[in-house]
C-alpha positions as CSV (number, residue, x, y, z in Angstrom):
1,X,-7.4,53.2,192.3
2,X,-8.2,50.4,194.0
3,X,-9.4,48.4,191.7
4,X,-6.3,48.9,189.7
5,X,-4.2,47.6,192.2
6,X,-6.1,44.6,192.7
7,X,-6.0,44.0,189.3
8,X,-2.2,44.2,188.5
9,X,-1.7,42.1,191.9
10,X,-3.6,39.3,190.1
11,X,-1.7,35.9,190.9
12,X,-0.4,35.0,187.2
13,X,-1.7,31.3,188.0
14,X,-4.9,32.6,188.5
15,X,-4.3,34.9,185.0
16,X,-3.6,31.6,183.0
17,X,-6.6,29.7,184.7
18,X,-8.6,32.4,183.8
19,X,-7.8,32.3,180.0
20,X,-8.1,28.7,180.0
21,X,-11.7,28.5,180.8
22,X,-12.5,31.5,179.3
23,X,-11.6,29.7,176.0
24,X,-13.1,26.5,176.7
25,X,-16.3,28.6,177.3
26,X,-15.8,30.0,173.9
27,X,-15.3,27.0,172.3
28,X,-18.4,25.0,174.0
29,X,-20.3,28.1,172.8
30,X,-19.2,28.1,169.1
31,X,-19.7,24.3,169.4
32,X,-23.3,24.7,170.6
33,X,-24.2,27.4,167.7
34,X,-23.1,25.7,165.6
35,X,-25.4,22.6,166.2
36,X,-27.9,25.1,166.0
37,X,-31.5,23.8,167.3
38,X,-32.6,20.4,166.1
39,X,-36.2,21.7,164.8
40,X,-34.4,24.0,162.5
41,X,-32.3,21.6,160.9
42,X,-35.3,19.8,160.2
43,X,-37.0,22.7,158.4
44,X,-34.2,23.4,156.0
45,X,-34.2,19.7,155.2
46,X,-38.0,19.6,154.3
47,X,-37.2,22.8,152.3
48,X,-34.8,20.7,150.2
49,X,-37.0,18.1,150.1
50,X,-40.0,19.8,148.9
51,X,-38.0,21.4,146.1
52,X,-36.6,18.1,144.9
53,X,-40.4,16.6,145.3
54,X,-41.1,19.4,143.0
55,X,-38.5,19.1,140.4
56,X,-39.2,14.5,140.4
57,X,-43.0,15.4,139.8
58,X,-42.2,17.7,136.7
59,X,-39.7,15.2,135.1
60,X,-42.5,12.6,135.7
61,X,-44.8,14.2,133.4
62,X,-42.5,14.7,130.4
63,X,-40.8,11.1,130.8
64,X,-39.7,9.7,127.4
65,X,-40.3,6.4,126.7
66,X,-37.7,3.6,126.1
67,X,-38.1,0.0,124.7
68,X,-37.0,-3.0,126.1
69,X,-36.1,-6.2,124.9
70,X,-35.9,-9.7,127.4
71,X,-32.0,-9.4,127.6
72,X,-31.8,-5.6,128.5
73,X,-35.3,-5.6,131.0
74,X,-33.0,-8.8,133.0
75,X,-29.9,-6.7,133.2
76,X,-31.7,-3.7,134.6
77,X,-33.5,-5.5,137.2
78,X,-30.8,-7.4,138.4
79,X,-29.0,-4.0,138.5
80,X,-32.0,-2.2,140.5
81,X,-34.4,-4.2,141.9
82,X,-35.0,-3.4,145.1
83,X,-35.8,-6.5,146.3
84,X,-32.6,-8.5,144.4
85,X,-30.5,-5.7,146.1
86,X,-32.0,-6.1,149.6
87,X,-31.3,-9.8,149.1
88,X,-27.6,-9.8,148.4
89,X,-26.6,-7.1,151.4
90,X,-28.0,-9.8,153.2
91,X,-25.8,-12.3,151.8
92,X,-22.9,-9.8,151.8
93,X,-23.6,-9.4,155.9
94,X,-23.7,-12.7,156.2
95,X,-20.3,-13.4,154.3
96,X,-19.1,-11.0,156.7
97,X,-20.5,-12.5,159.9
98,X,-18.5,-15.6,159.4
99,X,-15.5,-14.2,159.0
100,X,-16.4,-12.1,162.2
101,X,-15.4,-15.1,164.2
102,X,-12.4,-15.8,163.1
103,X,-11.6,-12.4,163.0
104,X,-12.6,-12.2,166.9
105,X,-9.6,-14.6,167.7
106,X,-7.4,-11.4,165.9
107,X,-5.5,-9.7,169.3
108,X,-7.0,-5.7,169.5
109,X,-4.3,-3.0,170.2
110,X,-5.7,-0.1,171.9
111,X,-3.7,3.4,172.7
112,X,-4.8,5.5,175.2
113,X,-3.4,9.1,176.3
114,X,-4.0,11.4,178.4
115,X,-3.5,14.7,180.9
116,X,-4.1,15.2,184.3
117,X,-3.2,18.6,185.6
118,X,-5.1,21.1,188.3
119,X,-6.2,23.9,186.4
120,X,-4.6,26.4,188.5
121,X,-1.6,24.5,187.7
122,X,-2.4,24.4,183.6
123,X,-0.1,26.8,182.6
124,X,2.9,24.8,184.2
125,X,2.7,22.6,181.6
126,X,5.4,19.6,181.4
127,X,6.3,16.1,179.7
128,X,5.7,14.3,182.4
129,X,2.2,15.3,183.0
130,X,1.0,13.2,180.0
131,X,0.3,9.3,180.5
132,X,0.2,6.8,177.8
133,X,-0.4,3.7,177.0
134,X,-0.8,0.5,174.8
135,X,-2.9,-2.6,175.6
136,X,-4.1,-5.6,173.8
137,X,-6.9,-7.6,174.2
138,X,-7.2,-11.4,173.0
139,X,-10.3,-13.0,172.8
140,X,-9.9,-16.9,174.4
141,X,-13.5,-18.5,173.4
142,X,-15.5,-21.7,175.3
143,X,-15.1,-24.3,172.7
144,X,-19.1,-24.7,172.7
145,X,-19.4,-20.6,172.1
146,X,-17.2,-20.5,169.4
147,X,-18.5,-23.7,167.5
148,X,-22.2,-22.2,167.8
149,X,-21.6,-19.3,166.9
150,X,-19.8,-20.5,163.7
151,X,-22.6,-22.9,163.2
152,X,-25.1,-20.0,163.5
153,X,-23.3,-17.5,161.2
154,X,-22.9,-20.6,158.5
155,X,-26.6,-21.6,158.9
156,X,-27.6,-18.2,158.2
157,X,-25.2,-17.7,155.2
158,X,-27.2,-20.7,154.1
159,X,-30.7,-19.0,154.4
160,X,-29.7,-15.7,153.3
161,X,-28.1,-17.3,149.7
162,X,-31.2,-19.4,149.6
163,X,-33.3,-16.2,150.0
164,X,-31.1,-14.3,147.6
165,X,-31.9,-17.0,144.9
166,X,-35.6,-17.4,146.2
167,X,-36.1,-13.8,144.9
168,X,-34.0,-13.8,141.8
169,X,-37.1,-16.5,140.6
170,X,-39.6,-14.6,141.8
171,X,-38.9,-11.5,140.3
172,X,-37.6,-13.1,137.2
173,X,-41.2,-14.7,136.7
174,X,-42.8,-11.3,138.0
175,X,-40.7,-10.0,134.8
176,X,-42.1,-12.2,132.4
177,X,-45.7,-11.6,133.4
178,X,-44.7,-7.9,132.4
179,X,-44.0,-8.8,129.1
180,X,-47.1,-10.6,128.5
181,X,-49.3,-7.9,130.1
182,X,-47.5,-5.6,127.6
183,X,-48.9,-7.8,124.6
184,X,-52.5,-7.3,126.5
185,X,-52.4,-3.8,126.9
186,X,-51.2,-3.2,123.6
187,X,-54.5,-5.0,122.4
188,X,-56.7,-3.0,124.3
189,X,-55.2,0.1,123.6
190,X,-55.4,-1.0,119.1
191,X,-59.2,-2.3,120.1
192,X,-59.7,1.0,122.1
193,X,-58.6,2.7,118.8
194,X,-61.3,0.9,116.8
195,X,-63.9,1.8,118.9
196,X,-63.0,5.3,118.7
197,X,-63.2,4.9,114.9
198,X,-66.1,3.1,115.2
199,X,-68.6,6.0,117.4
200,X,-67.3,8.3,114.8
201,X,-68.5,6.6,112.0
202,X,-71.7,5.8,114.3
203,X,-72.3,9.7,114.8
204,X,-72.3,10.6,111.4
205,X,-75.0,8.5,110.5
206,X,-76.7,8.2,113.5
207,X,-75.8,11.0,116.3
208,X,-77.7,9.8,119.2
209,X,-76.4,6.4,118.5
210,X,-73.0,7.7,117.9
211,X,-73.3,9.8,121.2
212,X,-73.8,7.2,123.3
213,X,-71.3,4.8,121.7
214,X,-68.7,7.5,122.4
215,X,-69.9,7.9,125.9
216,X,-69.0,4.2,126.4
217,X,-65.3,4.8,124.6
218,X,-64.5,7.5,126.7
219,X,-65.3,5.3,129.7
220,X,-63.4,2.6,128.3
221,X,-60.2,5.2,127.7
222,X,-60.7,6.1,131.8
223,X,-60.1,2.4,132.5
224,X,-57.6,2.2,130.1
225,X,-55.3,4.9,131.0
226,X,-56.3,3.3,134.8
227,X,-54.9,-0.1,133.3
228,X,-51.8,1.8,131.7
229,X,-50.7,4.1,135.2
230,X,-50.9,0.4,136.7
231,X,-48.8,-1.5,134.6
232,X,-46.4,1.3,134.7
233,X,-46.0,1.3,138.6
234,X,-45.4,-2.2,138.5
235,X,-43.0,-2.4,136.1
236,X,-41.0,0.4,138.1
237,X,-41.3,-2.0,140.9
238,X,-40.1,-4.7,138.9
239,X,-37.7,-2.7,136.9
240,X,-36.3,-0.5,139.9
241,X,-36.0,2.5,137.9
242,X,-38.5,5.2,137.1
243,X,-36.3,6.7,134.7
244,X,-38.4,6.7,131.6
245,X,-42.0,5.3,130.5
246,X,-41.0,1.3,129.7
247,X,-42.3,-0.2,126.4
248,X,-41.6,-4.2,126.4
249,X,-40.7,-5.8,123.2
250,X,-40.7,-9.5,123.0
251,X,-37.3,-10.1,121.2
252,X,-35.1,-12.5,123.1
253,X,-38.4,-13.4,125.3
254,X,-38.0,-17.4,125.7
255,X,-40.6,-19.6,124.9
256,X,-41.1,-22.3,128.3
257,X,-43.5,-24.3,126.0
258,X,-45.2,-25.5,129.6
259,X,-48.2,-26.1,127.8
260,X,-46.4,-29.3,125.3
261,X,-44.4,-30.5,128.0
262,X,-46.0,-29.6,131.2
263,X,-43.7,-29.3,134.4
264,X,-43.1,-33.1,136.3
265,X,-44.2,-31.4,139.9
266,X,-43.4,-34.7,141.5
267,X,-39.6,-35.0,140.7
268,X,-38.3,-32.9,143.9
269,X,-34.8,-33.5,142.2
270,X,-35.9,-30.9,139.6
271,X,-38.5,-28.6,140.8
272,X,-39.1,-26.1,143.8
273,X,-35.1,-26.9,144.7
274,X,-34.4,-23.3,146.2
275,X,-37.5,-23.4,148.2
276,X,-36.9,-26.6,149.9
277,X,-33.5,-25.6,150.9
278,X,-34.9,-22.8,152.5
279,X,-37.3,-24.5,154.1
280,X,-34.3,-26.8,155.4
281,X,-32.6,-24.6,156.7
282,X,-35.6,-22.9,158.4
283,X,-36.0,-26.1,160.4
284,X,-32.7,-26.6,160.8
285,X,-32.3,-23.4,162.8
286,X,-35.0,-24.5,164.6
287,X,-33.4,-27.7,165.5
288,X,-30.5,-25.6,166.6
289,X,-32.7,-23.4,168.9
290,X,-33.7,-26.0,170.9
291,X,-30.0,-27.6,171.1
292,X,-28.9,-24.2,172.0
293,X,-31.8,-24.5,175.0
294,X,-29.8,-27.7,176.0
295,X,-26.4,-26.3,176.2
296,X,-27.3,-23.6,178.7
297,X,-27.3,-26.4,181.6
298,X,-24.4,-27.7,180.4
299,X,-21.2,-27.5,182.1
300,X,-19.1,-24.3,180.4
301,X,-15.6,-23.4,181.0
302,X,-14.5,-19.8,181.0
303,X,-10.3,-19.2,179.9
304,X,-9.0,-15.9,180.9
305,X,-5.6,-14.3,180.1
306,X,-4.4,-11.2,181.7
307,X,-1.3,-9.4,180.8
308,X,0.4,-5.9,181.9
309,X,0.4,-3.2,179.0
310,X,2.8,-3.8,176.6
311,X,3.8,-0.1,177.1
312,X,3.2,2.4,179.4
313,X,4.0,5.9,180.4
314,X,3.1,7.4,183.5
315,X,4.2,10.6,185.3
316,X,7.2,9.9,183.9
317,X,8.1,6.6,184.4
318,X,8.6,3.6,181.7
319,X,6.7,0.1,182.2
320,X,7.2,-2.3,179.3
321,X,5.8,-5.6,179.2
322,X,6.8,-9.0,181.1
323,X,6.0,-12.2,180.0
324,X,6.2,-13.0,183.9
325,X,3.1,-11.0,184.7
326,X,0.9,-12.8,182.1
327,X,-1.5,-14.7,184.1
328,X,-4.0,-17.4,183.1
329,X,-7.1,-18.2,184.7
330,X,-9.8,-20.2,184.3
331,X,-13.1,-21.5,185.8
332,X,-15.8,-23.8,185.3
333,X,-19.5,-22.5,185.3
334,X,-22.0,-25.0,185.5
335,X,-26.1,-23.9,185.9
336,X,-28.7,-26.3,187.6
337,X,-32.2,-25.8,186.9
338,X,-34.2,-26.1,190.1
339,X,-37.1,-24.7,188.9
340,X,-38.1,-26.5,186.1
C-alpha cells in the first residue's frame, strides 16, 4: 500500500523526465542494433562476394567471342580503359581545383538552431527556449596566398592534361601492338594446325616417328594456349572490358609506313611534344617549390573582417545585423630565420 502511494505521489516533472529518457534509451538501443557488429557486416558482404566470384568465373568460361576492327577497338578503350579513365578524373579534379579558389572568395551562410532546457524542466516546453541563428563567413586572402595557390592549381591543371594526353599515346600504341600480335598468333595457331596434320600423317606410316612428332605438337598447343590466355589478359587490360573473348581484325588499321619515311627524332617541334611539356611542367613545379621556400620569410599581411550575425534568436529576443559592428582588422606577420 505503500508503494502505491509513493507511486501516485510521483512529481509529474519527474513523470515527463522519466519518459524522456526512457525513450532516448530506446532509441540509442534500436540505433545500436541496428548497426549490428562490424565483423558481421563483413561476413554477409564476403557472402555476396563469393557468390558474384562464382557466377564472373562461370560466365568466363562460356565467353563468346567478338571481332574488332581499328575504329571500334579505339572507341572501346577510350570508353574503358582504366588507365585513360584514371587520367581524366584527374583532369576533371584539377578543373575543379581552380575554380576552388575563386569559389573560396564566395561568402558561406551557415544556420544554426538549437534547445537548451533542464530535463526536469523538458516537458515545459516553450518558443522561447529555441535559439537560432544565421552567420556568414567571407574569406579575405594575403595577396601572395591567393596568387600561389592559383598558380599551383593552374600548374597542375597543366600536368594532369599533359598526363591525360601522355596516356592516350601510350595506350593507343599499346593498341596497335595488339593488333599485330593478333596477326602472329593467328600464324602460330594455322602452323600449329599443320603440325597436327602433319604427326598424323607421320603415325600412319611411321608410328614411333608419328608418336613423338605428336608429343612435340601437344607441347607446342601447351605454349600456345599459354601464348593465347596472355594475349587475352592484355587485351582486357588494354580494352577495359572482359566482356567477351576479343578477335582483332585489321580493317581500318593505318599503315604509319615508319619504315619509307622514318621518324625525324631531332625536330623537337614534331616529336615527343606531350612528353616535354610534362617534363616542363615537372620542373616548373620544382622551380615553384623552392620560390614557395622563399616566400615563407617574407613579410605577410593577415586582413580580418568580423561581423555580428545577420540574424539571431535568443531566449527570445531579436538581434539583426548592423553595419556598425562590422570590424576590420589586420596585422602584419613577418618570420626571421635565426637558425639557419
Amino acid at each position: 500500500m505503500v508503494l502505491r502511494k509513493k507511486t501516485i505521489l510521483f512529481p509529474i516533472e519527474n513523470v515527463g523526465s522519466s519518459w524522456f529518457l526512457l525513450t532516448i534509451s530506446c532509441a540509442m538501443l534500436l540505433l545500436a542494433a541496428g548497426c549490428g557488429s562490424p565483423s558481421r557486416r563483413v561476413n554477409e558482404q564476403m557472402g555476396k562476394l563469393r557468390d558474384e566470384w562464382q557466377t564472373n568465373l562461370t560466365h568466363q568460361l562460356v565467353l563468346p567471342e567478338k571481332v574488332l576492327d581499328w575504329p571500334s577497338a579505339l572507341e572501346l578503350m577510350r570508353a574503358h580503359n582504366l588507365k585513360l579513365r584514371q587520367a581524366s578524373m584527374e583532369v576533371t579534379n584539377a578543373q575543379e581545383g581552380v575554380k576552388q579558389v575563386y569559389k573560396d572568395l564566395i561568402p558561406t551562410i551557415n544556420l544554426r538552431a538549437g534547445i537548451s532546457k533542464r530535463l526536469v524542466d523538458f516537458n515545459h516546453f516553450a518558443v522561447n527556449d529555441v535559439t537560432f541563428s544565421a552567420d556568414s563567413f567571407f574569406n579575405v586572402p594575403g595577396v601572395a596566398n591567393f596568387w600561389a595557390r592559383l598558380y599551383a592549381a593552374q600548374l597542375y591543371l597543366l600536368r594532369a592534361t599533359a598526363a591525360y594526353n601522355l596516356a592516350q599515346c601510350e595506350q593507343t600504341i599499346e593498341l596497335y601492338r595488339l593488333f599485330f600480335s593478333a596477326e602472329e598468333l593467328q600464324d602460330q595457331q594455322t602452323r600449329a594446325q599443320m603440325q597436327r596434320a602433319t604427326a598424323t600423317a607421320m603415325e600412319r606410316v611411321d608410328p614411333f616417328s608419328g608418336k613423338m612428332r605428336e608429343t612435340e605438337v601437344e607441347t607446342h598447343d601447351l605454349a600456345l594456349a599459354r601464348d593465347v590466355k596472355t594475349f587475352q589478359d592484355h587485351a582486357v587490360e588494354v580494352l577495359g572490358s572482359r566482356e567477351a573473348k576479343w578477335v582483332f581484325s585489321t580493317n581500318g588499321l593505318p599503315n604509319l609506313h615508319y619504315q619509307d619515311n622514318p621518324l625525324p627524332l631531332s625536330d623537337t617541334n614534331r616529336i615527343a611534344q606531350v612528353q616535354l611539356k610534362l617534363v616542363a611542367v615537372e620542373l616548373e613545379s620544382a622551380r615553384a617549390q623552392l620560390f614557395g621556400l622563399k616566400l615563407q620569410y617574407w613579410p605577410e599581411l593577415n586582413i580580418f573582417i568580423s561581423s555580428p550575425p545577420i540574424y539571431q534568436r535568443s531566449f527570445g529576443t531579436d538581434i539583426f545585423w548592423d553595419a556598425r559592428e562590422v570590424r576590420a582588422s589586420a596585422d602584419l606577420f613577418w618570420n626571421i630565420d635565426t637558425r639557419g
